[in-house]
VOGU-312463 format. One record per residue: residue in one letter; x, y, z of N, C-alpha, C in turn. Coordinates in pm, 1 decimal. Example, Ala and Ser with C-alpha at 12.3 -4.5 7.8 and 13.67 -1.06 7.14 Angstrom:
BEGIN
  res      n.px      n.py      n.pz     ca.px     ca.py     ca.pz      c.px      c.py      c.pz
    A    1319.0    -569.0     780.0    1230.0    -450.0     780.0    1320.0    -330.0     780.0
    S    1285.0    -225.0     708.0    1367.0    -106.0     714.0    1290.0       3.0     787.0
***
This chain:
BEGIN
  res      n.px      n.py      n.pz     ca.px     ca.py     ca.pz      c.px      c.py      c.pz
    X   -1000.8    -497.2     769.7   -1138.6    -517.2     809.6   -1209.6    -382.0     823.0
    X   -1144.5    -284.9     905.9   -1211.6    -155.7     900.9   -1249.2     -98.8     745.3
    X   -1153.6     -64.0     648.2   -1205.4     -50.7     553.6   -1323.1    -114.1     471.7
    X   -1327.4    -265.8     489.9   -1446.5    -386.3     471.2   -1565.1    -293.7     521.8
    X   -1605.7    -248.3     636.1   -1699.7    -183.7     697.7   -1756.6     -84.9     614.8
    X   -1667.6      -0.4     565.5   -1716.9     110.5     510.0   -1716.7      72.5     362.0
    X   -1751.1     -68.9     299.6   -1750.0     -94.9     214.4   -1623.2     -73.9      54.8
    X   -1512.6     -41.1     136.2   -1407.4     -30.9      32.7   -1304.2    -169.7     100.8
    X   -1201.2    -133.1      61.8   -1040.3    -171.3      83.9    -965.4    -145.5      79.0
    X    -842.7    -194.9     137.5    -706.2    -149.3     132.1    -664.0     -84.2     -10.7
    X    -617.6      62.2     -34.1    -596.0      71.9    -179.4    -493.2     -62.2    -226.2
    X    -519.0     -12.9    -355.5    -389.9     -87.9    -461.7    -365.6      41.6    -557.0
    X    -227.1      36.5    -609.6    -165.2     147.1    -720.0     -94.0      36.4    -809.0
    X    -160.3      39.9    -977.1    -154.5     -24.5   -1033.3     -90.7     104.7   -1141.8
    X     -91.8     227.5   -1157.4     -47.2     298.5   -1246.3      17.2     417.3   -1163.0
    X     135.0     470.0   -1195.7     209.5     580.3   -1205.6      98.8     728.4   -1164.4
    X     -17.9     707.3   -1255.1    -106.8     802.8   -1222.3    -187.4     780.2   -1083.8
    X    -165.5     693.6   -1013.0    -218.3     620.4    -928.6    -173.3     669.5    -823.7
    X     -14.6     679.9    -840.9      98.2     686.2    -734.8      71.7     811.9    -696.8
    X      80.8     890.0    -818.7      89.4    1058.3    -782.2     -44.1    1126.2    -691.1
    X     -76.7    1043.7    -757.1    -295.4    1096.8    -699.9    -251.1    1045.8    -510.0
    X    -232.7     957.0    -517.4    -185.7     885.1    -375.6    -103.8     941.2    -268.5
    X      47.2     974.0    -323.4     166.4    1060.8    -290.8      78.7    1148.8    -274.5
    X      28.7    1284.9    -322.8     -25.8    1437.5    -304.1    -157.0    1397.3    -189.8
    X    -203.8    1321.3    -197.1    -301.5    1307.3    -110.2    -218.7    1317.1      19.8
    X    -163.8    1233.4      75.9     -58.3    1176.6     173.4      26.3    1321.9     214.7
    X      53.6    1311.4     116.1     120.3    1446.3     154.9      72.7    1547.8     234.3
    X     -58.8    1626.3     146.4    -162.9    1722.2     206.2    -220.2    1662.8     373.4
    X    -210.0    1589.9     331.3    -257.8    1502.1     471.7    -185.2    1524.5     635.8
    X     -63.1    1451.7     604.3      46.1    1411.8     652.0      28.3    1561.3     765.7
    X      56.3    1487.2     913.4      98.1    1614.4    1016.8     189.6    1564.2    1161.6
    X     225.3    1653.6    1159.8     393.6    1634.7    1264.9     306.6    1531.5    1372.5
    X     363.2    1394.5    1368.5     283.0    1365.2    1518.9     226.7    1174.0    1451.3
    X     208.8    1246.6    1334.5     120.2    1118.9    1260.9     231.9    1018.6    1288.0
    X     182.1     820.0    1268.7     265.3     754.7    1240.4     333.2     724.2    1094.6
    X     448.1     709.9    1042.1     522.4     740.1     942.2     423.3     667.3     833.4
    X     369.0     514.3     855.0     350.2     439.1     780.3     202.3     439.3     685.9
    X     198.2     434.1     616.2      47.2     415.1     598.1      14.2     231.1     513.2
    X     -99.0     210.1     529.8     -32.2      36.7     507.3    -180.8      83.8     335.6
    X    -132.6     -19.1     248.3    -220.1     -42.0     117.5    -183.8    -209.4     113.2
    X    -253.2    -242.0     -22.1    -333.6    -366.6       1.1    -247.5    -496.0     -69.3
    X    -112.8    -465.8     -70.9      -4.0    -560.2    -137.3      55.8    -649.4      15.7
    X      40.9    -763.4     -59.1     114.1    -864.6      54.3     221.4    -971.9     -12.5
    X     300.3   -1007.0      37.8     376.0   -1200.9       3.2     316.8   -1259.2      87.1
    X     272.9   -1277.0     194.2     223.7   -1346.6     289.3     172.8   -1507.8     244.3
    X     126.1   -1531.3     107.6     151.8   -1664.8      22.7     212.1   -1718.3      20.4
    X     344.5   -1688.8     -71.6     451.7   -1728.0    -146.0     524.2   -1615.3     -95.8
    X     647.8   -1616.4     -49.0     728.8   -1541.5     -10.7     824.9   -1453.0    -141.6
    X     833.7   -1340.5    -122.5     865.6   -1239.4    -236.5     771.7   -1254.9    -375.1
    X     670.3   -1339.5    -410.4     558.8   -1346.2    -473.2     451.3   -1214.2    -434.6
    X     467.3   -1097.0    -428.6     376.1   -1013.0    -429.8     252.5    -960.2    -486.2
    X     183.4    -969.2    -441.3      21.1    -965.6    -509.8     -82.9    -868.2    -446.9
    X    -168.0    -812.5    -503.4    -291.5    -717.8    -446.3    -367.9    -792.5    -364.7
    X    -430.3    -806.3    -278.6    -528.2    -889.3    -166.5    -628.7    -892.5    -225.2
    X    -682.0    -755.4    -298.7    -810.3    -798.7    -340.6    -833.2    -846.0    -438.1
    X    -770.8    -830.6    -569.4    -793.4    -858.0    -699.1    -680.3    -993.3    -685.8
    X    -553.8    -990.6    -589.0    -481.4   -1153.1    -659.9    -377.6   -1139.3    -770.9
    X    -423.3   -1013.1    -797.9    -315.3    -963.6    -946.4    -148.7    -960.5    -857.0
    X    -103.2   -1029.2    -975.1      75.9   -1003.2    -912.7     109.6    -891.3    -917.0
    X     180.7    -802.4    -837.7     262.3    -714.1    -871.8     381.3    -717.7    -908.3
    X     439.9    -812.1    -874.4     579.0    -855.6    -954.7     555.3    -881.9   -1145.7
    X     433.7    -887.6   -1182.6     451.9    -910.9   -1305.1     383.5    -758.3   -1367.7
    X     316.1    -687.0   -1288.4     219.3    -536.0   -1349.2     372.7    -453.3   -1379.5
    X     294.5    -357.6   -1515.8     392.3    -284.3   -1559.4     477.7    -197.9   -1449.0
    X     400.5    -139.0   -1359.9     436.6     -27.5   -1259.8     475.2     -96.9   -1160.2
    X     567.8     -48.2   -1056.8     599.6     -93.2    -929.9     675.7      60.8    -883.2
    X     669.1      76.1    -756.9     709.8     171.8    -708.6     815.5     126.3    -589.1
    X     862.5      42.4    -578.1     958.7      34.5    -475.3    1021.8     109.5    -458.8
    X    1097.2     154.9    -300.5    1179.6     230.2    -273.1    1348.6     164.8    -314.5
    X    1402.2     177.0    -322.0    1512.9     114.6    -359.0    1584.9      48.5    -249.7
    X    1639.5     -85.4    -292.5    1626.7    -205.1    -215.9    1508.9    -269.6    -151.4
    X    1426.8    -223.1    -153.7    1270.4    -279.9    -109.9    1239.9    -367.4    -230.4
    X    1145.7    -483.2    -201.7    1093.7    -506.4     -73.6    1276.2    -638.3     -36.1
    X    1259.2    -628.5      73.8    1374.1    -699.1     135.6    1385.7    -756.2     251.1
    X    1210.9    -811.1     269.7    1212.3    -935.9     383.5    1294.4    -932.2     488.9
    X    1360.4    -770.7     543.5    1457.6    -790.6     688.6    1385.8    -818.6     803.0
    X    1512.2    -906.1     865.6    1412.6    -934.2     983.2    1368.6   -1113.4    1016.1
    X    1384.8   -1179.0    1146.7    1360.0   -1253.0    1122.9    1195.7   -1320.4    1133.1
    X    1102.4   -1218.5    1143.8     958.2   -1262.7    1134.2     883.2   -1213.5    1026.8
    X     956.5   -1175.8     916.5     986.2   -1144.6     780.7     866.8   -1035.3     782.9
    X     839.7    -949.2     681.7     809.0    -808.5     594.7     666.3    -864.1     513.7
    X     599.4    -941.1     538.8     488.2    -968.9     402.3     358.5    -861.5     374.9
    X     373.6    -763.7     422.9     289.5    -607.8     400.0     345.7    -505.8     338.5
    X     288.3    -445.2     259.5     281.0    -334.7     204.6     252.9    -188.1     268.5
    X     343.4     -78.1     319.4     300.7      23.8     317.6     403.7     153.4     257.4
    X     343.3     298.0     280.9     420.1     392.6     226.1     440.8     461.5     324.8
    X     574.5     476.1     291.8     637.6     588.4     425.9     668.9     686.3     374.1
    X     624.9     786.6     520.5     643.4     978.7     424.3     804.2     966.7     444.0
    X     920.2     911.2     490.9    1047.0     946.0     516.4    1114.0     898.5     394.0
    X    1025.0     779.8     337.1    1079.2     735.4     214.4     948.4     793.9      71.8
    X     926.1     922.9     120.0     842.6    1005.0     -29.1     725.7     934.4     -92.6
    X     669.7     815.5      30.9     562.6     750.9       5.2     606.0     625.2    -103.3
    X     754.4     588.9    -144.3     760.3     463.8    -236.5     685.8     363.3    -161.7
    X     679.6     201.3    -197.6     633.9     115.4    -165.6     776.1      21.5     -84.0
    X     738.3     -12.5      33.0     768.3     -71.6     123.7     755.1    -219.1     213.2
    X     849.9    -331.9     180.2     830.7    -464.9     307.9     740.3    -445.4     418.8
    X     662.4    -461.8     516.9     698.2    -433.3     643.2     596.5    -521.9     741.7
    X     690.8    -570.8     821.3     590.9    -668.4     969.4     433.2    -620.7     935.0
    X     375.9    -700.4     975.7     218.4    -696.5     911.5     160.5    -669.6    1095.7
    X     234.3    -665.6    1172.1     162.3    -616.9    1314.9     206.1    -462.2    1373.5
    X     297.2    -377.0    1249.2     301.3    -319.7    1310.9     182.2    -212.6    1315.1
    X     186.3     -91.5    1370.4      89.8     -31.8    1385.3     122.2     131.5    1330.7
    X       9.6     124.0    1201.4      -7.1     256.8    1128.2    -120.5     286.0    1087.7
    X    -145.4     374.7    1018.2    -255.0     431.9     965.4    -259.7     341.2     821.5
    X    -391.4     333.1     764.8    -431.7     302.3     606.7    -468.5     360.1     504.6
    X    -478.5     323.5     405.8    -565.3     362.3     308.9    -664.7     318.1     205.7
    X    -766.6     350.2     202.2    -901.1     297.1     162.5    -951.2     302.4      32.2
    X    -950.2     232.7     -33.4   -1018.3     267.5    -192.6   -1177.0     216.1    -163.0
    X   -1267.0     309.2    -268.1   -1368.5     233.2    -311.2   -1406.2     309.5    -440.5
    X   -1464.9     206.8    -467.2   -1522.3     247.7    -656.3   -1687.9     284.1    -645.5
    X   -1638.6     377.9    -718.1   -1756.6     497.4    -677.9   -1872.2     411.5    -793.7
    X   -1985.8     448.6    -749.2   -2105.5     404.4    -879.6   -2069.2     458.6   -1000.6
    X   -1937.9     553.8   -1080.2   -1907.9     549.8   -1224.3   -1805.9     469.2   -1216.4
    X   -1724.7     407.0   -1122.3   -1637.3     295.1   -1173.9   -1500.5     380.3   -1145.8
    X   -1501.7     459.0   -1074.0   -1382.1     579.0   -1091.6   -1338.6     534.0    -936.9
    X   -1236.3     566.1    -881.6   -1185.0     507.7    -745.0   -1241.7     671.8    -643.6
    X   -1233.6     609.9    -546.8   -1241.0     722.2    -455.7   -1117.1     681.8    -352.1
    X    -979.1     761.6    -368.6    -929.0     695.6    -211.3    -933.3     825.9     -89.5
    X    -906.7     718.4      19.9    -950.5     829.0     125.0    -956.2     757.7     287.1
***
């Protein structure tokens, strides 16, 4: 919803070039103290292990790219994982995780040339 406000959304990374632009951001960012997680805009919360972008609906289980961390995503837990975020401990891959817990986000919006701005 906060992002809604400022007229963007939760990112999505649909390309490799996506990831990296994302990762280096995060990175530069990133300071001793911060919480690990940062949450983007992939959920199952539907269909369970059915993963999809929130805003667009596009599967990610079927897009060329996926960035999982290895063994992710993996629903541990018994009030199950249906969120998406990147953790700096895991080099920013893509991540399961409880949808209450509490982290920081990240925001896309498409600039008036159609080009993303995240931030």
């Amino acid at each position: 919803m906060y992002c809604q406000v400022f007229g963007s959304d939760l990112a999505i990374i649909e390309t490799a070039r996506e990831q990296n632009f994302v990762e280096g951001f995060l990175r530069r960012e990133f300071k001793s103290g911060m919480s690990d997680g940062v949450w983007i805009g992939g959920t199952d919360s539907l269909v369970e292990g059915e993963w999809q972008w929130v805003k667009t609906g596009v599967s990610i289980n079927q897009q060329e790219f996926t960035h999982w961390w290895p063994g992710e995503p993996n629903s541990s837990g018994n009030l199950g994982e249906d969120c998406m975020d990147l953790l700096h401990h895991e080099n920013y891959n893509w991540n399961d995780e409880r949808c209450d817990r509490q982290a920081n986000f990240l925001c896309e919006k498409l600039a008036a040339t159609g080009q993303q701005i995240i931030g």
